[in-house]
DRENFINU-759348 format. One record per atom (N, C-alpha, C): y negated, z, x; residue number from 1; chain; atom name. Coordinates in steps of 0.2 Angstrom, whole numbers, always signed. Example, Ala and Ser with C-alpha at 12.3 -4.5 7.8 and 13.67 -1.06 7.14 Angstrom:
<rs>
     Y     Z     X  nr kette atom
   +28   +39   +66   1     A    N
   +22   +39   +62   1     A   CA
   +16   +39   +66   1     A    C
   +11   +35   +64   2     A    N
    +5   +36   +68   2     A   CA
    +0   +39   +64   2     A    C
</rs>
This chain:
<rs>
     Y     Z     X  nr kette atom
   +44  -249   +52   1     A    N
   +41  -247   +46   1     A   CA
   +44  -240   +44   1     A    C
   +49  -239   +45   2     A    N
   +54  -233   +43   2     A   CA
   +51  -228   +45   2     A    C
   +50  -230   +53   3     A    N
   +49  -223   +57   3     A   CA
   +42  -222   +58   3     A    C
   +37  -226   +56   4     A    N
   +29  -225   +53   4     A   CA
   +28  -223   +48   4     A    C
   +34  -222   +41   5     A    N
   +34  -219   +35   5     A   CA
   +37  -214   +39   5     A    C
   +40  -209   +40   6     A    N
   +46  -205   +43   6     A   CA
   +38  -199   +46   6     A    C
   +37  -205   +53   7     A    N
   +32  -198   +55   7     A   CA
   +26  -198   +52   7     A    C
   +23  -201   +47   8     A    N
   +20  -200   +43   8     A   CA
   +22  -193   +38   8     A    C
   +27  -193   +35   9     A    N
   +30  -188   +30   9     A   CA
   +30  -181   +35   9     A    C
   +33  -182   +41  10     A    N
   +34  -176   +43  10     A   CA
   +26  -172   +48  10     A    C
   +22  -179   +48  11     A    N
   +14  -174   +48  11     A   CA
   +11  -169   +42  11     A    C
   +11  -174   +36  12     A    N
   +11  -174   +31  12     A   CA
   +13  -163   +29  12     A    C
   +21  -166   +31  13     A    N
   +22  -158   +27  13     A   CA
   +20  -153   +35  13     A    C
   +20  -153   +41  14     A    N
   +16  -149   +45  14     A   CA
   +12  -146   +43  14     A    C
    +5  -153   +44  15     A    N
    +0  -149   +41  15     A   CA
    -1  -145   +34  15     A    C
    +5  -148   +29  16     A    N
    +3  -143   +24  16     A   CA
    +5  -136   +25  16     A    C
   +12  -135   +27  17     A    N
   +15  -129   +29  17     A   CA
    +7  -125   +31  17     A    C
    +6  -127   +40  18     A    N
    +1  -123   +41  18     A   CA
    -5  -121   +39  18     A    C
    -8  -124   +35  19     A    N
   -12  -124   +31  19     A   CA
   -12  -119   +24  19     A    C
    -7  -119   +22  20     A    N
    -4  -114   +18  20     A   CA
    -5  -107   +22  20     A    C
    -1  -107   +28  21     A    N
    -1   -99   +33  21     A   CA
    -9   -97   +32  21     A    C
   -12  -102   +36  22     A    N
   -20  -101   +37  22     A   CA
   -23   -98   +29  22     A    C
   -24  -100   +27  23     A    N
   -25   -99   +21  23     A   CA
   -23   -90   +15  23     A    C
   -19   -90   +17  24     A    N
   -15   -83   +14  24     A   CA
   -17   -77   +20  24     A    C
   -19   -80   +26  25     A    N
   -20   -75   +30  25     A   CA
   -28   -74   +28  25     A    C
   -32   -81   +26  26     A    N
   -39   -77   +25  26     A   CA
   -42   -75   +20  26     A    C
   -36   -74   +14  27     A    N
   -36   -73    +7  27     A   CA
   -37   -66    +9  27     A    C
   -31   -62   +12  28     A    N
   -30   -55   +13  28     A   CA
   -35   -52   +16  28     A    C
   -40   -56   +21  29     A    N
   -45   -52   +26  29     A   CA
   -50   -53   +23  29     A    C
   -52   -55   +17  30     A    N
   -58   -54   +12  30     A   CA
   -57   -50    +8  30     A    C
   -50   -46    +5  31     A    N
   -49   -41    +1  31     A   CA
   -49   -33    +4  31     A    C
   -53   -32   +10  32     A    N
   -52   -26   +11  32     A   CA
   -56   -24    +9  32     A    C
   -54   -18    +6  33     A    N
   -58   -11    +2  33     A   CA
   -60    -5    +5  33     A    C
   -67    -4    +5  34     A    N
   -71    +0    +7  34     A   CA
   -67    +8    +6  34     A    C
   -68   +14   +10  35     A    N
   -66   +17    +7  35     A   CA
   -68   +21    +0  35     A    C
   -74   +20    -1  36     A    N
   -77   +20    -9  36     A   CA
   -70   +17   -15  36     A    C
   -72   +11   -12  37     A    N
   -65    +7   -19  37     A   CA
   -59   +11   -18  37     A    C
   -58   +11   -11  38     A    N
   -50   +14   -13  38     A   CA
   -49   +20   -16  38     A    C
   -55   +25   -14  39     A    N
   -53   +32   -19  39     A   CA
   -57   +29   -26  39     A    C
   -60   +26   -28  40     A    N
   -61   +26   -33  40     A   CA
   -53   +21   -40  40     A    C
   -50   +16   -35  41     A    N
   -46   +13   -36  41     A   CA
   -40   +20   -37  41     A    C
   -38   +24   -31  42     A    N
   -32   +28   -34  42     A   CA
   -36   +35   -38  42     A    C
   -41   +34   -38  43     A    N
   -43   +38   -44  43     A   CA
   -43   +37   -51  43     A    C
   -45   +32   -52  44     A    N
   -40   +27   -60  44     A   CA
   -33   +28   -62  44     A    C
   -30   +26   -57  45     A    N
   -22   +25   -57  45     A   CA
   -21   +33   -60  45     A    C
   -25   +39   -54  46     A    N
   -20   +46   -59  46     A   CA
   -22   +47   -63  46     A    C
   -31   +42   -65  47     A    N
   -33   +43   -73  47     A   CA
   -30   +42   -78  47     A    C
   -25   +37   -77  48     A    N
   -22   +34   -82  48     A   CA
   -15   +38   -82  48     A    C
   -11   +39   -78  49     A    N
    -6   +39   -76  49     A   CA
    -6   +48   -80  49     A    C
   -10   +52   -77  50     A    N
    -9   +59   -76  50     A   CA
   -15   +62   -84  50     A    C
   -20   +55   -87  51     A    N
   -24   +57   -90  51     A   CA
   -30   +66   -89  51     A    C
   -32   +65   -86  52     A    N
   -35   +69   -82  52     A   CA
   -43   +71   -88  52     A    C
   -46   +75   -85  53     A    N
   -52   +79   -88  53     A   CA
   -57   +74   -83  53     A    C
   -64   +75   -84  54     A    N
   -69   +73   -84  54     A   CA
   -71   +76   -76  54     A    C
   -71   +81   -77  55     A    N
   -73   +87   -72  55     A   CA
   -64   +86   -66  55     A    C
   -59   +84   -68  56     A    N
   -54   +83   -64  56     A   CA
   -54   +76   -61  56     A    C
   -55   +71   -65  57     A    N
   -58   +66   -61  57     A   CA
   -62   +67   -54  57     A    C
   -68   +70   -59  58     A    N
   -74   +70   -52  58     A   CA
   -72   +75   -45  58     A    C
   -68   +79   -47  59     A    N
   -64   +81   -41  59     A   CA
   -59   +77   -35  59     A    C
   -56   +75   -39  60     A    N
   -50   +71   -36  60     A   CA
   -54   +65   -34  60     A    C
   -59   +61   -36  61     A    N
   -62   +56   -32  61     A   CA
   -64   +60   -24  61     A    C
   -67   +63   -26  62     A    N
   -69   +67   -21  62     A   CA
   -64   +69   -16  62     A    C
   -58   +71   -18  63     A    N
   -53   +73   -12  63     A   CA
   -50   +64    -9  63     A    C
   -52   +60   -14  64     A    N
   -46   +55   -10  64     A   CA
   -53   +51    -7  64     A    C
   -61   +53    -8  65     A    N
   -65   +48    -6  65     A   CA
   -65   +51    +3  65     A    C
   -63   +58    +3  66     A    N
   -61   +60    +9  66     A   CA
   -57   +59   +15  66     A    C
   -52   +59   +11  67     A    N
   -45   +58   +13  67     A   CA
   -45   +50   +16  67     A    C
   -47   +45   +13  68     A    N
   -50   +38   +13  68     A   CA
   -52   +39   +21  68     A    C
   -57   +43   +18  69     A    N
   -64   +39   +25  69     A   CA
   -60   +43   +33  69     A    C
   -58   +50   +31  70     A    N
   -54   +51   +36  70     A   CA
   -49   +45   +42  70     A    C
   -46   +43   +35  71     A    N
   -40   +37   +38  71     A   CA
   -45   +33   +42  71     A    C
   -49   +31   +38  72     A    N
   -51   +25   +42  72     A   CA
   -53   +25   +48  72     A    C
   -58   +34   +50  73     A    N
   -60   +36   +56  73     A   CA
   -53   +36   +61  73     A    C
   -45   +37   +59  74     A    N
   -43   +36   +64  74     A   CA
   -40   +32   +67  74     A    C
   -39   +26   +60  75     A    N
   -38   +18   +61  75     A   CA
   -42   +15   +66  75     A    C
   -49   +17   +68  76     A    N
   -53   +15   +71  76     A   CA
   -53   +17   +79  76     A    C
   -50   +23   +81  77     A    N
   -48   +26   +87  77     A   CA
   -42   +21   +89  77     A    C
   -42   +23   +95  78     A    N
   -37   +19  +101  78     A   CA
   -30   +18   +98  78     A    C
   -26   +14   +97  79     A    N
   -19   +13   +95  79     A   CA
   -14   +17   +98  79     A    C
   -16   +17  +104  80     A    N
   -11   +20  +108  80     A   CA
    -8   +28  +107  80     A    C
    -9   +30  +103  81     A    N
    -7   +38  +102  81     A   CA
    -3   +38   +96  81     A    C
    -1   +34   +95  82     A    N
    +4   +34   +89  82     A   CA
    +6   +42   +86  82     A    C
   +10   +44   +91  83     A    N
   +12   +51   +90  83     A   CA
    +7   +54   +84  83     A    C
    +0   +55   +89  84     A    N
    -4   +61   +88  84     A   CA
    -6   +59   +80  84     A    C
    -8   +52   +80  85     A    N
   -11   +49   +73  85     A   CA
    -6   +50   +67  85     A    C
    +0   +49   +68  86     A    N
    +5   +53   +65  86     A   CA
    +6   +61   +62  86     A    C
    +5   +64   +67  87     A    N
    +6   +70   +66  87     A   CA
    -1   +73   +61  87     A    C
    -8   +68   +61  88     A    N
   -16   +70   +59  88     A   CA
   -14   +66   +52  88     A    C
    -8   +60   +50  89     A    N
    -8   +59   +44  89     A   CA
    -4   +63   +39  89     A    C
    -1   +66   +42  90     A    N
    +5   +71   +39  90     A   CA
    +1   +77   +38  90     A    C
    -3   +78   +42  91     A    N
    -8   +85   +41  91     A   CA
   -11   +85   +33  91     A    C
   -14   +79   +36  92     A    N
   -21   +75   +30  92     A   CA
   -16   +76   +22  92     A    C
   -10   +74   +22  93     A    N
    -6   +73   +16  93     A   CA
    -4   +79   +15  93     A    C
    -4   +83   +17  94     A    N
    -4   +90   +15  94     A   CA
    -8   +93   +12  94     A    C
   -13   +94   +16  95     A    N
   -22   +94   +12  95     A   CA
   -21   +91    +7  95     A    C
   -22   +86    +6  96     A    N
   -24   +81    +2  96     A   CA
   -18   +85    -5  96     A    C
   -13   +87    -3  97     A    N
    -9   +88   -10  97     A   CA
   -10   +95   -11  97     A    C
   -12   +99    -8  98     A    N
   -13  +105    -9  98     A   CA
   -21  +106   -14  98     A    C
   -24  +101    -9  99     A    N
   -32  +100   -17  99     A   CA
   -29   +99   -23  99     A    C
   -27   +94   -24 100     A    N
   -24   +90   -30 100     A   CA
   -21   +95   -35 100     A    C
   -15   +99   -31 101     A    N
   -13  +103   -35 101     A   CA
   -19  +110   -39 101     A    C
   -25  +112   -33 102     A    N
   -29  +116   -36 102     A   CA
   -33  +112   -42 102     A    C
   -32  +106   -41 103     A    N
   -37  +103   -49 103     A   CA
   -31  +102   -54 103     A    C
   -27  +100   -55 104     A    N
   -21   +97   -59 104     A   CA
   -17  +102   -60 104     A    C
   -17  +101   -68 105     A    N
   -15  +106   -73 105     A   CA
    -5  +106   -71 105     A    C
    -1  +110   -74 106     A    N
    +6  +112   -71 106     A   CA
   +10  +104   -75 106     A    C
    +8  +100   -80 107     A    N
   +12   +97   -83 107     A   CA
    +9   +90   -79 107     A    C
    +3   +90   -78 108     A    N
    +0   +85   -72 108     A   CA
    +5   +84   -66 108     A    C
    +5   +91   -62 109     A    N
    +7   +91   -57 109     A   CA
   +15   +87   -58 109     A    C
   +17   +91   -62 110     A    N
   +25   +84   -64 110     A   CA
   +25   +80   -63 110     A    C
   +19   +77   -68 111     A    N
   +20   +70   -70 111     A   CA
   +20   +65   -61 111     A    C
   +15   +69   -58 112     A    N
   +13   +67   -51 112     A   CA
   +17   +67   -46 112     A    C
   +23   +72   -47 113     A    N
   +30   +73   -44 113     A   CA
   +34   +67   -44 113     A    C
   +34   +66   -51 114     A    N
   +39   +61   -55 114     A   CA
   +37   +56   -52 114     A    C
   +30   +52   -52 115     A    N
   +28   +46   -49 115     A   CA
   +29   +46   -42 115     A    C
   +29   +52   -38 116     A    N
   +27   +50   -31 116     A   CA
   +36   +49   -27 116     A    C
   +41   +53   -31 117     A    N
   +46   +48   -33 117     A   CA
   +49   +45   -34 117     A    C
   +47   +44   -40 118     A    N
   +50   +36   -40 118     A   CA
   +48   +31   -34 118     A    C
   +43   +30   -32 119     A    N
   +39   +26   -29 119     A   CA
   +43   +28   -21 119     A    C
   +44   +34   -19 120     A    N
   +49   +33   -14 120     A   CA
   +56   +33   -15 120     A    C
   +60   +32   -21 121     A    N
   +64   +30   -22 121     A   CA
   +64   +21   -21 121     A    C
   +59   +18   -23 122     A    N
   +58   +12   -24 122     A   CA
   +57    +9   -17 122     A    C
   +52   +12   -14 123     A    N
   +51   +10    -5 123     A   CA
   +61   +10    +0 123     A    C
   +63   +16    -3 124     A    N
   +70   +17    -2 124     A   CA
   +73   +11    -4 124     A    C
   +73    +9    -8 125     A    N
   +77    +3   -12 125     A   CA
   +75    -3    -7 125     A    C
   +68    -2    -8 126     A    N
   +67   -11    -3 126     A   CA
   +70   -11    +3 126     A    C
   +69    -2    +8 127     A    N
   +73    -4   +16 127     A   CA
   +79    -6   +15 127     A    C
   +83    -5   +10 128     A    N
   +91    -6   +10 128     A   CA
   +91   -11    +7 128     A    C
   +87   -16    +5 129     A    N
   +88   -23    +4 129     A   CA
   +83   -26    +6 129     A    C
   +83   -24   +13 130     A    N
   +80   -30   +18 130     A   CA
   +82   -38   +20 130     A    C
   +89   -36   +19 131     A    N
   +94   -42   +21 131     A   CA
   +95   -47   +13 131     A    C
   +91   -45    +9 132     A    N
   +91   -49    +5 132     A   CA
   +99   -48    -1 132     A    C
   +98   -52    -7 133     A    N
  +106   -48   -10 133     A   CA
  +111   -52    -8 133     A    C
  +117   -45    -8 134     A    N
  +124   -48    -5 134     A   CA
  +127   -54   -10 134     A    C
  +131   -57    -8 135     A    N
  +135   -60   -12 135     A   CA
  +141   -58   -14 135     A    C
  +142   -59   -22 136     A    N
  +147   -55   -24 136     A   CA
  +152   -57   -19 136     A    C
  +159   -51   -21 137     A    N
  +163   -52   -18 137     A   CA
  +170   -56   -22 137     A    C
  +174   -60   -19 138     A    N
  +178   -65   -24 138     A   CA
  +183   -60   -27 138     A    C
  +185   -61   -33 139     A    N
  +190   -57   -35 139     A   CA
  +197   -62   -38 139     A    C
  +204   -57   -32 140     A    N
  +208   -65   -35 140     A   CA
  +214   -60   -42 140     A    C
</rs>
């Protein structure tokens, strides 16, 4: 009886573990974002963030509705060239900051400075705490 309760429990939590994976995996592949949404989405964020003009808006959707659909065009080419596709997002991010900076005013541009690091400060932070936090150290 023990060991027909026993492997019962340990199907039990199998199935649920995997079913949990399945599940989170198909959550994430219904949420992808046209490139429409996603410049319309980081177009918000610098609306709020950067408080932006009407006429600066409709610009900057327009750089990032490009910058989007480009990505997507080369996420769609062969994987195999890593390098080159590298070298064509670096370009792209250059462009793309160089527009921005002709829409957005010089206190803009700061505030756009300031955010873009933090946020690599913060990416910085998570790789060096990939191992999880240390344990303190004993003190005698």
């Amino acid at each position: 009886m023990k060991r027909v309760f026993l492997t019962l429990a340990i199907a039990v939590i199998g199935l649920t573990a995997s079913y949990a994976q399945t599940a989170t995996k198909q959550g994430t592949a219904s949420q992808k974002m046209t490139a429409e949404q996603k410049a319309q989405k980081a177009t918000a964020k610098l609306e709020q963030e950067l408080t932006l003009s009407a006429d600066q808006k409709q610009k900057i959707y327009a750089v990032e509705l490009d910058k989007y659909k480009k990505s997507e065009d080369w996420h769609k080419l062969s994987k195999a060239n890593r390098k080159a596709q590298k070298d064509q997002h670096t370009a792209l991010k250059k462009e793309t900051d160089a527009k921005l900076n002709e829409v957005l005013t010089a206190d803009q541009k700061k505030k756009l400075q300031d955010m873009h690091a933090a946020k690599k400060a913060a990416k910085q932070a998570g790789k060096n705490n990939q191992n999880g936090p240390k344990a303190p150290e004993k003190t005698q």
